[in-house]
DSSP file (Angstrom, degrees, kcal/mol; ACC not computed):
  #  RESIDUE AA STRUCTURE BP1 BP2  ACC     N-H-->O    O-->H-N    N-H-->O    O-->H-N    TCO  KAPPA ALPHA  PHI   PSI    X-CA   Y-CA   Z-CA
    1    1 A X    >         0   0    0      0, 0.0     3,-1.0     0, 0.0     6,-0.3   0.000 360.0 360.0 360.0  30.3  -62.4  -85.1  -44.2
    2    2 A X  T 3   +     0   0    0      1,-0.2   132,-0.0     3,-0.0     5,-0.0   0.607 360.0  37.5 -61.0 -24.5  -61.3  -81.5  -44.9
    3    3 A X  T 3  S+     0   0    0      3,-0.0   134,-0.4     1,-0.0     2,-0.3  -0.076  97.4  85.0-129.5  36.4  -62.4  -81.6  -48.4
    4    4 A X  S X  S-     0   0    0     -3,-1.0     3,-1.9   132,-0.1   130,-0.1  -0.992  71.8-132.3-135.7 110.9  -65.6  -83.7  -48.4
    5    5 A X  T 3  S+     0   0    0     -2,-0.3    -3,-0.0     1,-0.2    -2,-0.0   0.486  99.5  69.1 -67.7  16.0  -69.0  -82.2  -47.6
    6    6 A X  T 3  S+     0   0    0     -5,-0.1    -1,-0.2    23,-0.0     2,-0.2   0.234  72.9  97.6 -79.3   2.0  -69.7  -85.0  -45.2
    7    7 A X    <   +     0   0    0     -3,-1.9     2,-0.2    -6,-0.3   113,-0.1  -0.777  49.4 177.4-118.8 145.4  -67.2  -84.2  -42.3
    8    8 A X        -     0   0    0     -2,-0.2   111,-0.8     2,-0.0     2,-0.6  -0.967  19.1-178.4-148.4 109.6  -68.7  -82.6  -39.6
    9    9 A X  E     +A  118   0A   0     -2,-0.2     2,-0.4   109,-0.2   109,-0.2  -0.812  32.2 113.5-135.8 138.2  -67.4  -81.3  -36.1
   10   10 A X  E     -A  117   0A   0    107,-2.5   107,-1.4    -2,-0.6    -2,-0.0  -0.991  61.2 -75.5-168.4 167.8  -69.8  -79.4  -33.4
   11   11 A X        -     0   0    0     -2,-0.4   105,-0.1   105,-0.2     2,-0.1  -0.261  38.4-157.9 -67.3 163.8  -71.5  -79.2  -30.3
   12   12 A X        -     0   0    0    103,-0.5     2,-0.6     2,-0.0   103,-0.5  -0.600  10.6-177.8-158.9  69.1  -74.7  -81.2  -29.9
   13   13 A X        -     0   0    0    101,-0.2     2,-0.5    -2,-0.1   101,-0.2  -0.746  14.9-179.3 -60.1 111.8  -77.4  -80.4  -27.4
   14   14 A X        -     0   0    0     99,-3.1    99,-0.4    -2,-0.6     4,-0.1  -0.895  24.4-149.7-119.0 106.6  -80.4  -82.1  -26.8
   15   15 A X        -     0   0    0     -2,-0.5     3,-0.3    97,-0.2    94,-0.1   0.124  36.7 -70.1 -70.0 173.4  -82.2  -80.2  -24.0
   16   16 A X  S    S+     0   0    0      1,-0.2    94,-0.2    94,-0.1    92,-0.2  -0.137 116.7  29.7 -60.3 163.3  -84.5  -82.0  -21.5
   17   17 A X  S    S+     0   0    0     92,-1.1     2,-0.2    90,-0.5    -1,-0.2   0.893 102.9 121.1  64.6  60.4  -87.8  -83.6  -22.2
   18   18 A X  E     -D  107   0B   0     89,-1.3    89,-2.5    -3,-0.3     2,-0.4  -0.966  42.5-161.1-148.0 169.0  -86.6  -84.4  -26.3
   19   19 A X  E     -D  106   0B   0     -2,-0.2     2,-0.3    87,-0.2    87,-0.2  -0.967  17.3-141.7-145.2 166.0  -86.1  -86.4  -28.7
   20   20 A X        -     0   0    0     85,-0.6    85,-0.5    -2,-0.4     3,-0.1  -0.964  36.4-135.1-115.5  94.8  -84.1  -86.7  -32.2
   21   21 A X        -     0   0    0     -2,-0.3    84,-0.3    83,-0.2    82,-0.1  -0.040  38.8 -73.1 -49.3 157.7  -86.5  -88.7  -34.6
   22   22 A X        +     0   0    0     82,-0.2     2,-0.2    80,-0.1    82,-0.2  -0.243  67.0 158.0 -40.6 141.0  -84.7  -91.9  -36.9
   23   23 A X  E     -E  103   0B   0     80,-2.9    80,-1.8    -3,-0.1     2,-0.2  -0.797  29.5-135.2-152.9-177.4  -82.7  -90.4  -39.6
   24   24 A X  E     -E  102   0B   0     -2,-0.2    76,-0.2    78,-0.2    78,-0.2  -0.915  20.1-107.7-143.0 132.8  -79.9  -91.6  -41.7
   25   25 A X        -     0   0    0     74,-1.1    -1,-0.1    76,-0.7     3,-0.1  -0.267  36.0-121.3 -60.1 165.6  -76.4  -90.3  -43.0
   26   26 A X  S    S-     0   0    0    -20,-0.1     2,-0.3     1,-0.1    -1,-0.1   0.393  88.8  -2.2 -87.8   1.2  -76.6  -89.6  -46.5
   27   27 A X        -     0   0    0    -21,-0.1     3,-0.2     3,-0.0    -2,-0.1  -0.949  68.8-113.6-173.5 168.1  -73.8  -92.0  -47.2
   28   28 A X  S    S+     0   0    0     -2,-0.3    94,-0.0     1,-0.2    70,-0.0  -0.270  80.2 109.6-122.3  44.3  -71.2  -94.6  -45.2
   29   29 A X  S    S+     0   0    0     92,-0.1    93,-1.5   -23,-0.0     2,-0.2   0.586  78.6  36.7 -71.2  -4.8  -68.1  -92.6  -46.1
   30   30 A X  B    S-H  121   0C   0     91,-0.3    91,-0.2    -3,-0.2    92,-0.2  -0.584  75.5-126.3-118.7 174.0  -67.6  -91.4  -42.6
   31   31 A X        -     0   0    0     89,-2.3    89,-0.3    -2,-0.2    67,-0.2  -0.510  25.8-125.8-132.8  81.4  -68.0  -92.6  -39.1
   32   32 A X        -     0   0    0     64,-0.1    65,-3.0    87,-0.1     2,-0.3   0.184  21.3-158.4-174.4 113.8  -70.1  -90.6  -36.5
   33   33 A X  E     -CB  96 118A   0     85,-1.4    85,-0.6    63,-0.2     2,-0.3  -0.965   5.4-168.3 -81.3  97.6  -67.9  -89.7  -33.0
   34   34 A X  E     -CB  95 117A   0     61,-1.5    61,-1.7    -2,-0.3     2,-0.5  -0.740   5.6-177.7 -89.3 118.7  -70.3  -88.9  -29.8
   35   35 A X  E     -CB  94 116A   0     81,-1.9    81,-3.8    -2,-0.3     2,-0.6  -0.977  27.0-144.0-113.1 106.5  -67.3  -87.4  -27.1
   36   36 A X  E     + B   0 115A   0     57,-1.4    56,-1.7    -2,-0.5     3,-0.2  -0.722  27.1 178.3 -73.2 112.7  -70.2  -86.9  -24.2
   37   37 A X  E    S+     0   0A   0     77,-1.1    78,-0.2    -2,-0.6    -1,-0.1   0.423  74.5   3.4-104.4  -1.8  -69.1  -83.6  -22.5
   38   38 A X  E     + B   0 114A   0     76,-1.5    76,-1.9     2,-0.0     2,-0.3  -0.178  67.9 179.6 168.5  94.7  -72.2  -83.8  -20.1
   39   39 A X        -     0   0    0     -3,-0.2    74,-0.2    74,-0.2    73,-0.1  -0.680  40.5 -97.9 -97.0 142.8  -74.6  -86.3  -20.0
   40   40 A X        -     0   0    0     -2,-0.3     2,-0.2    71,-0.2    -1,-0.1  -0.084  40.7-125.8 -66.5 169.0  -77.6  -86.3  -17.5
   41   41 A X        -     0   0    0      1,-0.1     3,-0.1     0, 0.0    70,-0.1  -0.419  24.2-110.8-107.0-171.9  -77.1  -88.6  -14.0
   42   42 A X  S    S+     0   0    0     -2,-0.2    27,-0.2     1,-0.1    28,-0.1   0.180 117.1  69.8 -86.6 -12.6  -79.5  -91.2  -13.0
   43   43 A X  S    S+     0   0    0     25,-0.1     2,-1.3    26,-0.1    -1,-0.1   0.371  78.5  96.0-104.3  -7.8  -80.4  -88.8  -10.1
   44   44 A X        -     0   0    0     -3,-0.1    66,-0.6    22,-0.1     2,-0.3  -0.610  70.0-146.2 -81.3  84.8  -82.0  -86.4  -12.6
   45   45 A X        -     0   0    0     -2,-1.3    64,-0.1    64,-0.2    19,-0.1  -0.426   9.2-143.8 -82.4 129.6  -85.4  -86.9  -12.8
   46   46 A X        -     0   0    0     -2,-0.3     2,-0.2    62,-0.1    18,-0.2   0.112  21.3-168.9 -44.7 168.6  -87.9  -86.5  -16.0
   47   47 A X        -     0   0    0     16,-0.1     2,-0.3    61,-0.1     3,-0.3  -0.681  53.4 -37.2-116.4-149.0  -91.3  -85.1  -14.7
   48   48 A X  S    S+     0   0    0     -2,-0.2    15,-0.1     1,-0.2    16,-0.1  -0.520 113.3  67.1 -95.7 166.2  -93.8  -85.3  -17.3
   49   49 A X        +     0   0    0     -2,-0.3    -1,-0.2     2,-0.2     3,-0.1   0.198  67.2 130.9 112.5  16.1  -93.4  -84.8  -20.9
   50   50 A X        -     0   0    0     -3,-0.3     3,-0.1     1,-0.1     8,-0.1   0.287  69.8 -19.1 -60.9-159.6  -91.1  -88.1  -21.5
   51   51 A X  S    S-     0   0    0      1,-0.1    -2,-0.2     6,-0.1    -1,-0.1  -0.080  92.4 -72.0 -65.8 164.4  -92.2  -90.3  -24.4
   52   52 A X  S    S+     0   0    0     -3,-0.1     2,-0.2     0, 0.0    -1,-0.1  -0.079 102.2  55.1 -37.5 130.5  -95.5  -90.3  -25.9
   53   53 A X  S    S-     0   0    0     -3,-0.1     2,-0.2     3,-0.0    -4,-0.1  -0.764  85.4 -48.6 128.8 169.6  -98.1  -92.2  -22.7
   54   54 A X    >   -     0   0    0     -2,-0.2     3,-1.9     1,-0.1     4,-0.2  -0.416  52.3 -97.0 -88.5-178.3  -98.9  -91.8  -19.4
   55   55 A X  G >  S+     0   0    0      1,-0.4     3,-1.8    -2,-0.2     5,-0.1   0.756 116.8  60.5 -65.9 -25.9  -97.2  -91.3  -16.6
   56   56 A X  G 3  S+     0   0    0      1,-0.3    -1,-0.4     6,-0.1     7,-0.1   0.559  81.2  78.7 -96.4  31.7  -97.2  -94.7  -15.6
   57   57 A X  G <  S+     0   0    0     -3,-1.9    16,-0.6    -6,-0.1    -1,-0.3   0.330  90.0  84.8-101.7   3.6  -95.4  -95.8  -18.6
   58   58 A X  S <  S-     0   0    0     -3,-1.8     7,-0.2    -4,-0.2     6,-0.2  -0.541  91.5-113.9 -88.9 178.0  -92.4  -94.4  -16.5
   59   59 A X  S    S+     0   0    0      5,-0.7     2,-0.4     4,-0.2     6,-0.2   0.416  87.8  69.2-101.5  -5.0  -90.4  -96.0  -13.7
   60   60 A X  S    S-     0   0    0      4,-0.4     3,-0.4     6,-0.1    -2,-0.1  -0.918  82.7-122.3 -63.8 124.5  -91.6  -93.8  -11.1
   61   61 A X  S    S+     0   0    0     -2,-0.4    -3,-0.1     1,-0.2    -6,-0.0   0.848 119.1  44.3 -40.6 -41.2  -94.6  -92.9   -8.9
   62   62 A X  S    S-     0   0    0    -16,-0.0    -1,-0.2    -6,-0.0   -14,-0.2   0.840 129.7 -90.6 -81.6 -48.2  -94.0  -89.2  -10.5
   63   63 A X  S    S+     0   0    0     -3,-0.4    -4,-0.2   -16,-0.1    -2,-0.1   0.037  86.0 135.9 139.0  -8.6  -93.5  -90.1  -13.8
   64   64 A X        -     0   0    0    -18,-0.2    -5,-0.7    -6,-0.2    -4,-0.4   0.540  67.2-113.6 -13.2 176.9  -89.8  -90.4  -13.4
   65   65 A X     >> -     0   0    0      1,-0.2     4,-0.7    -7,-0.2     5,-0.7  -0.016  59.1-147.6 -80.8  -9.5  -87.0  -92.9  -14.5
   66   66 A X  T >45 -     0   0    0      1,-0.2     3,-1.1     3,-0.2    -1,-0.2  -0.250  40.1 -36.9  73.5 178.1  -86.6  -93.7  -11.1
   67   67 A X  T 345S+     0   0    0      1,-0.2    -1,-0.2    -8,-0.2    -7,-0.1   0.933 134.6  56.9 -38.5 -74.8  -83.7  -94.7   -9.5
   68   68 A X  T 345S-     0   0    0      1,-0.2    -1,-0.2    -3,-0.2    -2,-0.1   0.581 101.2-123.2 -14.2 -53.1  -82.4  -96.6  -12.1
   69   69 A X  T <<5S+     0   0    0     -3,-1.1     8,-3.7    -4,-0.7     2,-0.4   0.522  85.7 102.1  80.0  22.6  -82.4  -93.6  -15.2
   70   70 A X  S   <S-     0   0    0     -5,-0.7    -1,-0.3     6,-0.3     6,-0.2  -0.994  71.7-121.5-130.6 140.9  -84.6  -96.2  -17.1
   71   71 A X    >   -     0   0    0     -2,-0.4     3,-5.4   -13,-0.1   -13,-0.1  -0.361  35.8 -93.4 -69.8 159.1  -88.2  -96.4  -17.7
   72   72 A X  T 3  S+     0   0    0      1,-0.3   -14,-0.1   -15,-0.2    -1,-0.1   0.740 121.5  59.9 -22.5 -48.5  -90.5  -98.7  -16.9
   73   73 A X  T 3  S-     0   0    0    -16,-0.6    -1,-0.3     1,-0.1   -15,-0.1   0.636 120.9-101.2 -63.4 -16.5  -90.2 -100.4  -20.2
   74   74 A X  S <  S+     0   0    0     -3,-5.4    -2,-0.2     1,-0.2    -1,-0.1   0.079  80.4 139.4 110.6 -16.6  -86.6 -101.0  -19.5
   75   75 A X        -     0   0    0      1,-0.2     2,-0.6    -4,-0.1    -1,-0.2   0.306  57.9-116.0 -55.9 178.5  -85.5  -97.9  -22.0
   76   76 A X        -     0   0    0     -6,-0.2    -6,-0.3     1,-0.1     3,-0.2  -0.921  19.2-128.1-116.6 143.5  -82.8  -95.7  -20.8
   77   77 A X  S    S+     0   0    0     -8,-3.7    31,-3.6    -2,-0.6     2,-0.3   0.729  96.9  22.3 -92.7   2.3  -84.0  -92.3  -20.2
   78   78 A X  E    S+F  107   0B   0     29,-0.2    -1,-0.3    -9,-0.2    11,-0.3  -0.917  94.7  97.1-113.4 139.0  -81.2  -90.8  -22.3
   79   79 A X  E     -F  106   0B   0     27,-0.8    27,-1.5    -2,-0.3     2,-0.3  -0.831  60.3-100.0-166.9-140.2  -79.7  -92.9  -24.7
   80   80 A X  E     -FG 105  87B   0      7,-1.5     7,-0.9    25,-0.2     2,-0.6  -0.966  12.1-143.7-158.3 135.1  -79.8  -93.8  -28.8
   81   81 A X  E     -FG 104  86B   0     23,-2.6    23,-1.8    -2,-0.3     2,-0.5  -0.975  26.6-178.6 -98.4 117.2  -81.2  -96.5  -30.7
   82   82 A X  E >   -FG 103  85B   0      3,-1.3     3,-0.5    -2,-0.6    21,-0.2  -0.938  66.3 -18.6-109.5 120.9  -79.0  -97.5  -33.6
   83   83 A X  T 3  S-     0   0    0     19,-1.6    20,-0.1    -2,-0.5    -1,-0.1   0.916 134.6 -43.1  70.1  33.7  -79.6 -100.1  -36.2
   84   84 A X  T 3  S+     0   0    0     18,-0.7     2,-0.5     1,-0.2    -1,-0.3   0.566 117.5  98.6  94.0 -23.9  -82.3 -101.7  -33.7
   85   85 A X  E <  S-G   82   0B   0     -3,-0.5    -3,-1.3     0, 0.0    -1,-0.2  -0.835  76.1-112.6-130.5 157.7  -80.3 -101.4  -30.3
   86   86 A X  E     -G   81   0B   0     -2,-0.5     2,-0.3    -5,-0.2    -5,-0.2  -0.393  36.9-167.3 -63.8 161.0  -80.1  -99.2  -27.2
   87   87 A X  E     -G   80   0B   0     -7,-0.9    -7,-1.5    -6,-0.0     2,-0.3  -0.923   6.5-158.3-153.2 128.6  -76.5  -97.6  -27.3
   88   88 A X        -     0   0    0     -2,-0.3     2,-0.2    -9,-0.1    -9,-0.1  -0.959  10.7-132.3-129.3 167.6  -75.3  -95.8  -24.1
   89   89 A X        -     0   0    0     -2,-0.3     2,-0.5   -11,-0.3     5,-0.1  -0.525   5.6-150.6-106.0 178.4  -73.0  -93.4  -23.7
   90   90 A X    >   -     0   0    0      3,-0.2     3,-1.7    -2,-0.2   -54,-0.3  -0.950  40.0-101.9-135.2 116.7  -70.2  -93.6  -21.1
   91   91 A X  T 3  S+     0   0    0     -2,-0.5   -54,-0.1     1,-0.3     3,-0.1  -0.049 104.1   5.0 -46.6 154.0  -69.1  -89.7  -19.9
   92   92 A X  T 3  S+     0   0    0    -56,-1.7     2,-0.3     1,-0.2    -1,-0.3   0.719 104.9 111.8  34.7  36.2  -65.9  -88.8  -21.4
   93   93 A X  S <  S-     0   0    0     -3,-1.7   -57,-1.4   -57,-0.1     2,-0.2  -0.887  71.3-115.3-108.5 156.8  -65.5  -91.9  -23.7
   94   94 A X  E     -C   35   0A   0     -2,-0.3     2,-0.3   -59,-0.2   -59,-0.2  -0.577  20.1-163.8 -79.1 156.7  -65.8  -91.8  -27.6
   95   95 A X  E     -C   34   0A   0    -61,-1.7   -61,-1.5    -2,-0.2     2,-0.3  -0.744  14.6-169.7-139.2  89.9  -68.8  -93.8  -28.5
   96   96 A X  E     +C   33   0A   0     -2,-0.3     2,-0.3   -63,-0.2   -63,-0.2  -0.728  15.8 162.3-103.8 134.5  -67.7  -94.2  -32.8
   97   97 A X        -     0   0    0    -65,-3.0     2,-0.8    -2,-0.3   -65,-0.1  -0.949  50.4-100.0-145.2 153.2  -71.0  -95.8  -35.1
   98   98 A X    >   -     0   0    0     -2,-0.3     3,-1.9   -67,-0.2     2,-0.3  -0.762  34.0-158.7 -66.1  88.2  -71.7  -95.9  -38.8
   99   99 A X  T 3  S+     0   0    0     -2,-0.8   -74,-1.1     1,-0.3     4,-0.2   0.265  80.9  79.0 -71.3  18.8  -74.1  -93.1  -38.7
  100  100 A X  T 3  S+     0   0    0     -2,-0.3    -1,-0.3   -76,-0.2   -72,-0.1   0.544  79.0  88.0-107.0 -19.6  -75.7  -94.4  -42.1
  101  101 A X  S <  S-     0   0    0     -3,-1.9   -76,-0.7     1,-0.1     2,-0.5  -0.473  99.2 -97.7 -47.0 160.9  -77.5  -97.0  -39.9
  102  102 A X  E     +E   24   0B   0    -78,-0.2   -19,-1.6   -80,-0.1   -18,-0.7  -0.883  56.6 155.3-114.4 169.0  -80.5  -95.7  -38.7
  103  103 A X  E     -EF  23  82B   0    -80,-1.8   -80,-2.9    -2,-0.5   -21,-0.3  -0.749  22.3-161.7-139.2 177.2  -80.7  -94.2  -35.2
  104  104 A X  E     - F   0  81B   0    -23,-1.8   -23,-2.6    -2,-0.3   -82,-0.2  -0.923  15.7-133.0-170.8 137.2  -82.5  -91.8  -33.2
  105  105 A X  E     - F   0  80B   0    -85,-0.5   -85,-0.6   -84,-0.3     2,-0.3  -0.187  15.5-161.0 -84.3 169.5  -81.7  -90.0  -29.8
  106  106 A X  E     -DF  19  79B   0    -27,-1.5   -27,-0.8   -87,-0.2   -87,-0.2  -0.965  16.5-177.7-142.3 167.1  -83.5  -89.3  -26.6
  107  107 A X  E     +DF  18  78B   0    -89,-2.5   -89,-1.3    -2,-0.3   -90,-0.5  -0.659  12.9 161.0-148.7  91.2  -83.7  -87.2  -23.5
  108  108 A X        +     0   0    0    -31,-3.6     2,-0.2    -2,-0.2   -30,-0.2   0.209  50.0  86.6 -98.6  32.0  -86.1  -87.8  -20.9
  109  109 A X  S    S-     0   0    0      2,-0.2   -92,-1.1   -63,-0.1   -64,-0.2  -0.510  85.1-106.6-104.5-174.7  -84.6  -86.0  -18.0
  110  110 A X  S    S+     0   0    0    -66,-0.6     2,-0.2   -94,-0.2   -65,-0.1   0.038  92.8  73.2 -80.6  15.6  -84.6  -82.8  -16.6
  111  111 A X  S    S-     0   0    0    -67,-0.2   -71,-0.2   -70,-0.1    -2,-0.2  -0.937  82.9-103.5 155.5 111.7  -80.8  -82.0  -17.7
  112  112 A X        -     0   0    0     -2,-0.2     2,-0.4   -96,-0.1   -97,-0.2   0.082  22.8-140.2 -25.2 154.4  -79.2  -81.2  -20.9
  113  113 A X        -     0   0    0    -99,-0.4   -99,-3.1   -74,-0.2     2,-0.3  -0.898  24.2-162.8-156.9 112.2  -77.1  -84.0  -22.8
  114  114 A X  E     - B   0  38A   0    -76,-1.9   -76,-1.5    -2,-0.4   -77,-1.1  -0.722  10.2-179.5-101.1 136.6  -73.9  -82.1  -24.4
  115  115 A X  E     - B   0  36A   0   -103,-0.5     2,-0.8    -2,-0.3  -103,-0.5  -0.982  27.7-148.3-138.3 152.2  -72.2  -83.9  -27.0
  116  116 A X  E     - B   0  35A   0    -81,-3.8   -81,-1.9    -2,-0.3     2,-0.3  -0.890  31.3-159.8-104.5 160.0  -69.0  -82.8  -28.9
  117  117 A X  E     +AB  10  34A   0   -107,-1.4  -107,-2.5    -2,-0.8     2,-0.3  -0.979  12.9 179.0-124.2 132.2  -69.8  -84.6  -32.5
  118  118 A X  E     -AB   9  33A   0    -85,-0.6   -85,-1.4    -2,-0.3     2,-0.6  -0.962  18.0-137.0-167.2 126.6  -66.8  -85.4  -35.2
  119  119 A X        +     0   0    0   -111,-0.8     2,-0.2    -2,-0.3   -87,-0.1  -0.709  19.9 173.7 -65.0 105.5  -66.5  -86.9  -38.3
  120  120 A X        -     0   0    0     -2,-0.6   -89,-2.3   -89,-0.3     3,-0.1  -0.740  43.1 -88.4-134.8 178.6  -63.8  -89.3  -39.8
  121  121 A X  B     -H   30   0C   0     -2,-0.2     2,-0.4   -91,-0.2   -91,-0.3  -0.217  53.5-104.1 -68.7 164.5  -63.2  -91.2  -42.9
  122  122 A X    >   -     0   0    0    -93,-1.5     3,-1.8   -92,-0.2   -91,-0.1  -0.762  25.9-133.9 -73.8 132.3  -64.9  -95.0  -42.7
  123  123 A X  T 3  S+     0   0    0     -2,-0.4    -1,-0.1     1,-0.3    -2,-0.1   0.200 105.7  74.5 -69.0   8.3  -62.1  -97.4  -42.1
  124  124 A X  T 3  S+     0   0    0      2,-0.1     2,-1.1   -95,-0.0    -1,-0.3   0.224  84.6  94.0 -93.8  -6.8  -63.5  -99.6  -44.7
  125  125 A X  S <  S-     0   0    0     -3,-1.8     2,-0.2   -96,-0.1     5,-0.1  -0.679  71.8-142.5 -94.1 113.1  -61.9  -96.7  -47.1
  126  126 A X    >>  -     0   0    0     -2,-1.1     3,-2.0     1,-0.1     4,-0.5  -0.532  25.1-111.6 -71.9 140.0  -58.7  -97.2  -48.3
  127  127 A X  H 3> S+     0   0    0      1,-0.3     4,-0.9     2,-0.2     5,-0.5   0.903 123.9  53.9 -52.1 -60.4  -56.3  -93.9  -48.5
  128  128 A X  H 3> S+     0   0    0      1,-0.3     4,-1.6     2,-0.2    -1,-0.3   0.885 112.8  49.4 -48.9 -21.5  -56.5  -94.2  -52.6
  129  129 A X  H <> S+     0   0    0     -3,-2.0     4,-0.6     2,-0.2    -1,-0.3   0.979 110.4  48.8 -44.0 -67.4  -60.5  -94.2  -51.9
  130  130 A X  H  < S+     0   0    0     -4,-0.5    -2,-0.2    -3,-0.3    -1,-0.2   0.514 109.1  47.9 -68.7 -43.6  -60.2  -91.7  -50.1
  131  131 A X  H  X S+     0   0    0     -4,-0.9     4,-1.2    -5,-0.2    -1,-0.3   0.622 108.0  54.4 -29.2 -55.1  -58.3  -89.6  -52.2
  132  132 A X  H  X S+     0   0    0     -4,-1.6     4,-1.9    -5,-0.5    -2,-0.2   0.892 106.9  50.3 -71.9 -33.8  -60.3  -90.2  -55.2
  133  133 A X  H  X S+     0   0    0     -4,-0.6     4,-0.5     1,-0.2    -2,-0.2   0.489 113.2  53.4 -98.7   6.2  -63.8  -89.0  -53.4
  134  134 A X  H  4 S+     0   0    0     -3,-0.2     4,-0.4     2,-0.1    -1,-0.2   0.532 111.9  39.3 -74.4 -24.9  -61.8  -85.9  -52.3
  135  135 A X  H  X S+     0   0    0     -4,-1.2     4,-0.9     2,-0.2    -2,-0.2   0.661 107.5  64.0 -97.6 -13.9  -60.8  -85.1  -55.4
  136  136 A X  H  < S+     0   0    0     -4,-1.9     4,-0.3     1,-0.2    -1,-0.1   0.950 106.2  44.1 -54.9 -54.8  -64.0  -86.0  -56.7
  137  137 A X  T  < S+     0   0    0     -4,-0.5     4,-0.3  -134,-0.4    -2,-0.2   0.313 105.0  64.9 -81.8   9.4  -65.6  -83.1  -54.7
  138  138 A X  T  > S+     0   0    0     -4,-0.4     4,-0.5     2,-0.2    -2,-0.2   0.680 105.4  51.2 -76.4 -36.2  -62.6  -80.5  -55.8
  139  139 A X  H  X S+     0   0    0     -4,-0.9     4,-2.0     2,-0.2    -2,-0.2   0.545 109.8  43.6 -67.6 -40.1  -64.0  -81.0  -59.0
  140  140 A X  H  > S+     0   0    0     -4,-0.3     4,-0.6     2,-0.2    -2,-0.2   0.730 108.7  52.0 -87.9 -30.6  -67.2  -80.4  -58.3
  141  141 A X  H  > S+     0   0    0     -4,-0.3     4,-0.8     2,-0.2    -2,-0.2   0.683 116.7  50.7 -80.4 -18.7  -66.8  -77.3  -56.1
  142  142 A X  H >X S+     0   0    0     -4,-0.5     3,-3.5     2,-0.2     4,-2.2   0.981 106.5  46.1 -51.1 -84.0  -64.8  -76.2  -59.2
  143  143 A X  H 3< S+     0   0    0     -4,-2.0    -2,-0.2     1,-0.3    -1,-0.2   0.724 118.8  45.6 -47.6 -32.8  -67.2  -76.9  -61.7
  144  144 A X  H >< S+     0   0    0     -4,-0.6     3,-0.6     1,-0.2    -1,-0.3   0.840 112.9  53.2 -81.1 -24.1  -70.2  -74.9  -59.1
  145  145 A X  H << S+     0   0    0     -3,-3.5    -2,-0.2    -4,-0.8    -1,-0.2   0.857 109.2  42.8-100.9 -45.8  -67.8  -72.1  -58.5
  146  146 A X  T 3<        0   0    0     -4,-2.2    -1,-0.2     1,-0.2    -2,-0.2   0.212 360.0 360.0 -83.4  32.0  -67.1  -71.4  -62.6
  147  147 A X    <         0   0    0     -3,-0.6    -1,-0.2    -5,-0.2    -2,-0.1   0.329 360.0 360.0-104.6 360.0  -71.4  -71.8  -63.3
C-alpha cells in the first residue's frame, strides 16, 4: 500500500485509564492489523477513573475488574468494540478487521496496551483494482505537486 494514502504502520499506545472514542476508516480499501506487543494481564487492576459511573459499576470492591479483567457489566477491561461486538486481543497474535466498521478502544487498567498497527490492501481488491487506485493517487500527487 506503498502508494496509497491509506496504508499505515506504527506503534499504538493507549495508556491506562483511556479510551479511543467510535470512529471509522475513511474507506474499505485496506484491512486494519492489531500485532499486540503488550497488552495489560488480568492481574492489573483499574482503580478509579474506568468508564464513565461509580465505582460499583466495576467488578471489584475497589473499583477494579476483579479477578476476571472484566467489569461488572461483563465488558473486558481492555478490549474493542467493532461493528457492535467485544473483540479481544490474544498477545502476540494478529487480530486483522475492516477498520471501516465502526469501532472504538478501551483501557481500564493500570498498564499500557502496546500495539504495533499495519495496513494491507482489502482482499475483496483484485490486483488490477489495486493497481488502478494506485495509479489513481500517482496522478494526483502529480497533479498537487505541479499546482
Amino acid at each position: 500500500m506503498t502508494d496509497s494514502p491509506f496504508g499505515f504502520a506504527f506503534f499504538s499506545t493507549l495508556h491506562s485509564h483511556s479510551n479511543i472514542a467510535a470512529h471509522t476508516a475513511p474507506c474499505n480499501l485496506r484491512v486494519r492489523c492489531h500485532l499486540p506487543l503488550r497488552l495489560p494481564t488480568h492481574d492489573s487492576p483499574g482503580e478509579s477513573g474506568g468508564p464513565p459511573g461509580s465505582p460499583e459499576d466495576f467488578g471489584g470492591p475497589d473499583g477494579s475488574p476483579g479477578e476476571s479483567g472484566r467489569l461488572s457489566g461483563g465488558q473486558a477491561a481492555c478490549g474493542m468494540e467493532l461493528a457492535g461486538r467485544e473483540v479481544h486481543w490474544r498477545q502476540n497474535e494478529l487480530l486483522l478487521f475492516d477498520d471501516s466498521y465502526e469501532h472504538s478502544v478501551w483501557n481500564w487498567t493500570s498498564s499500557p496496551r502496546v500495539m504495533l498497527l499495519l495496513d494491507l490492501w482489502h482482499p475483496g481488491l483484485s490486483a488490477p483494482e489495486r493497481g488502478e487506485i494506485e495509479a489513481m493517487f500517482k496522478k494526483a500527487h502529480a497533479a498537487r505537486a505541479t499546482a
